[in-house]
C-alpha positions as CSV (number, residue, x, y, z in Angstrom):
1,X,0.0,0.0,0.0
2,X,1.7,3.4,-1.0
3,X,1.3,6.9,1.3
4,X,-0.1,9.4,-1.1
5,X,2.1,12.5,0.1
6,X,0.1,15.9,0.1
7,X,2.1,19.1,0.3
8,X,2.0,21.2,3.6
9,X,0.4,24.7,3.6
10,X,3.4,26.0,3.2
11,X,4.8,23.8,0.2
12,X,1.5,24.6,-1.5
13,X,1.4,28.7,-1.0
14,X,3.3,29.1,-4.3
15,X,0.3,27.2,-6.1
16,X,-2.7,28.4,-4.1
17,X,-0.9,32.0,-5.1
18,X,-1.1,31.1,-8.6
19,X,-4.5,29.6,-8.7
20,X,-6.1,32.6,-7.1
21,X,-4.2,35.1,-9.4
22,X,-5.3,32.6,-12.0
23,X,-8.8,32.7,-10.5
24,X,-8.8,37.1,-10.9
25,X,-8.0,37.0,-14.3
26,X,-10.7,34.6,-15.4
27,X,-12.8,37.1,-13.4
28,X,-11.6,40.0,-15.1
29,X,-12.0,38.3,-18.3
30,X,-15.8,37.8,-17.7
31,X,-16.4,41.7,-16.6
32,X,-14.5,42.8,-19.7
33,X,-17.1,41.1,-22.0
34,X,-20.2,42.1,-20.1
35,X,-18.8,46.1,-21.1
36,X,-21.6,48.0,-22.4
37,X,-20.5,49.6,-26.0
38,X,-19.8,53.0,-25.7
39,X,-22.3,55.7,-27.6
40,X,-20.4,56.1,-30.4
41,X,-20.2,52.2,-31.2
42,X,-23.9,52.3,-30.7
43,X,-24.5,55.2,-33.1
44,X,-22.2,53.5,-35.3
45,X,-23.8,49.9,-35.1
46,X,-27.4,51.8,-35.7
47,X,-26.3,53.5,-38.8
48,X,-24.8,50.4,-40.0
49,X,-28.6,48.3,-39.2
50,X,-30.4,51.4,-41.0
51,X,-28.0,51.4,-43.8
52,X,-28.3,47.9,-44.1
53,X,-32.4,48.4,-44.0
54,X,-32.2,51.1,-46.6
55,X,-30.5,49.5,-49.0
56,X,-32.3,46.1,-48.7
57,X,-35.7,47.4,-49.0
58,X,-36.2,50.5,-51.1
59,X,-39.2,52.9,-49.7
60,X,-42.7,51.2,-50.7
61,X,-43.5,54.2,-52.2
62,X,-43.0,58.1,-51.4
63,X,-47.1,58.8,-51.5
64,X,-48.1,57.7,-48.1
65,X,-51.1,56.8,-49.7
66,X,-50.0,54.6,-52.3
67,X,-47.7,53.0,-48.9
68,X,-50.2,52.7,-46.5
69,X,-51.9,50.4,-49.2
70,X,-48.9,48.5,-49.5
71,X,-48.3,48.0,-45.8
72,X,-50.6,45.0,-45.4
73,X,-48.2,43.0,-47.9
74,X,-44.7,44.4,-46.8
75,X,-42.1,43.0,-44.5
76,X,-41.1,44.4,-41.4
77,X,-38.0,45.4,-42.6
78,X,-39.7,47.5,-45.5
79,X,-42.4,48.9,-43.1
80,X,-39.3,49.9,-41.2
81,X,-37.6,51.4,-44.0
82,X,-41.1,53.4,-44.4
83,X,-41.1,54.7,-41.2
84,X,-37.2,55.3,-41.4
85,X,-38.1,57.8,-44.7
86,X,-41.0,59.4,-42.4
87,X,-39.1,60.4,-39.8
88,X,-35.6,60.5,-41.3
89,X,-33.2,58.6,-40.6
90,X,-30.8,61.0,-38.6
91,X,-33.9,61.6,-35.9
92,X,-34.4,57.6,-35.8
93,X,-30.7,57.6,-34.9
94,X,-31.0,59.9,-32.2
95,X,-34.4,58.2,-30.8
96,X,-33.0,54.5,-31.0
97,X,-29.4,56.1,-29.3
98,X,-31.7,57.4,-26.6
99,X,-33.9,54.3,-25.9
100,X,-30.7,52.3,-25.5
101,X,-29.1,55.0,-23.1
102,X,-32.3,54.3,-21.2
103,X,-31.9,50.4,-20.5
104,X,-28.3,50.7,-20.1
105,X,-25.9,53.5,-19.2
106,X,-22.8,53.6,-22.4
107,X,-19.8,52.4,-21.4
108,X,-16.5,54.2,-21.3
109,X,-13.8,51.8,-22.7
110,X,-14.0,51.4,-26.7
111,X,-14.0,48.1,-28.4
112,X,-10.3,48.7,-29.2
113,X,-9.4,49.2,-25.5
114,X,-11.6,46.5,-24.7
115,X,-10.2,43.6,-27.1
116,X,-6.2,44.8,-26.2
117,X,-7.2,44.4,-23.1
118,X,-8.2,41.2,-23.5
119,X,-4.9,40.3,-25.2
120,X,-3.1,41.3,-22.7
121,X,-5.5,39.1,-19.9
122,X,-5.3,36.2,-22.3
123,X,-1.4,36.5,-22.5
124,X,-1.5,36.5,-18.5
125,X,-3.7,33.8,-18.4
126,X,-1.3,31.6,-20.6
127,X,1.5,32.7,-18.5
128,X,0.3,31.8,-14.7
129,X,-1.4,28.5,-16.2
130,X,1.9,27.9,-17.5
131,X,4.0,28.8,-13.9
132,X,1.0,26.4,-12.5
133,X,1.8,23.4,-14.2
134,X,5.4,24.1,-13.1
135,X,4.8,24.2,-9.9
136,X,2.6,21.2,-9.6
137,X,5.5,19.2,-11.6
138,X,7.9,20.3,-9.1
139,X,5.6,19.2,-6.4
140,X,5.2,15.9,-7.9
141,X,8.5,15.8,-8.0
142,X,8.7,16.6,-4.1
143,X,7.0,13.3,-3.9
144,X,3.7,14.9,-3.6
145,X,0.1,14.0,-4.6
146,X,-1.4,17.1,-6.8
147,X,-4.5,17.7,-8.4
148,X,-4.6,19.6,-11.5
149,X,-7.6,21.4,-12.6
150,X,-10.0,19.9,-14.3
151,X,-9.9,22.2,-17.0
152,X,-5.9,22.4,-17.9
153,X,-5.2,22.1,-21.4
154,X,-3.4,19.0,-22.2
155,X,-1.1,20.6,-24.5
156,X,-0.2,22.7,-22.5
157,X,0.9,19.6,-19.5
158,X,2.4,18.0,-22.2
159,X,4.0,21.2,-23.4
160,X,6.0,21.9,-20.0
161,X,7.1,18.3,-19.3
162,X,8.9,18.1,-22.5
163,X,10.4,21.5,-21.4
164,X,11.0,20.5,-17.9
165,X,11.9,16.4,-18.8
166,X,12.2,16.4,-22.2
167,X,10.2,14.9,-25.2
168,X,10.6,10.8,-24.2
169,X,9.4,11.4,-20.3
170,X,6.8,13.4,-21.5
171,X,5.4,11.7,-24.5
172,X,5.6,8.4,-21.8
173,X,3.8,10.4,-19.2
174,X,1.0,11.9,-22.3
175,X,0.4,8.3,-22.8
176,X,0.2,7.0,-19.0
């Protein structure tokens, strides 16, 4: 019967350290994506929809009569595109900006912050996950029993034995 050998406190604060910084930028990571666009990308992404409207479906009609007769017959989108000529499209901007202000305040950070700031998380994250599997290696080697995350990549285990062993221990221990 073997001893399975866990690591003290102690010989485990390295690891817990890197799990919990680990932990924060998976955190981060989520926040960053629920961002709210900012107004501009808003106006932009509603000028983009109404262009897209406009050019899909030309106006029914510019009599209103001759339209409303139409109506019963026409898509949403072409109703829209109706309403759109109507009102112009510069005040349906400014009306469609305003309902959205309304449900959720703009945010402050612009897409282009926002994704190289996810980069820059992502590059972390591969970099602690990384220091982790290190770590647990040189427990094991200590002798001690670790669990890994159940999420770990395998590529990257794989990855850092051949580094830390080289490719024959590591393709034996991909295998095992």
């Amino acid at each position: 019967m073997s001893m399975i050998s866990l690591p003290s406190p102690h010989e485990a604060k390295k690891l817990d350290a890197l799990r919990a910084k680990r932990a924060s930028i998976v955190a981060d990571l989520a926040a960053l994506r629920r961002l709210s666009p900012t107004e501009a990308e808003v106006r932009q992404r509603i000028e983009q929809d109404i262009e897209r409207i406009r050019f899909a479906n030309p106006v029914l009609s510019l009599n209103i009569a001759d339209s409303a007769r139409e109506l019963p017959h026409a898509s949403a989108q072409r109703v829209l595109a109706l309403v759109l000529r109507l009102v112009g499209e510069d005040r349906a901007v400014e009306v469609l900006i305003a309902e959205e202000a309304e449900r959720r305040p703009f945010g402050t950070v612009t897409r282009e912050q926002r994704d190289a700031r996810e980069r820059d998380l992502r590059n972390k994250l591969v970099e602690i996950e990384r220091a982790e599997e290190v770590e647990v290696c040189r427990l094991e080697d200590l002798g001690h029993s670790v669990v890994r995350r159940g999420d770990v990549d395998g590529r990257l285990v794989v990855e850092v034995w051949r580094e830390l062993y080289g490719a024959e221990d590591a393709d034996a221990g991909a295998a095992a």
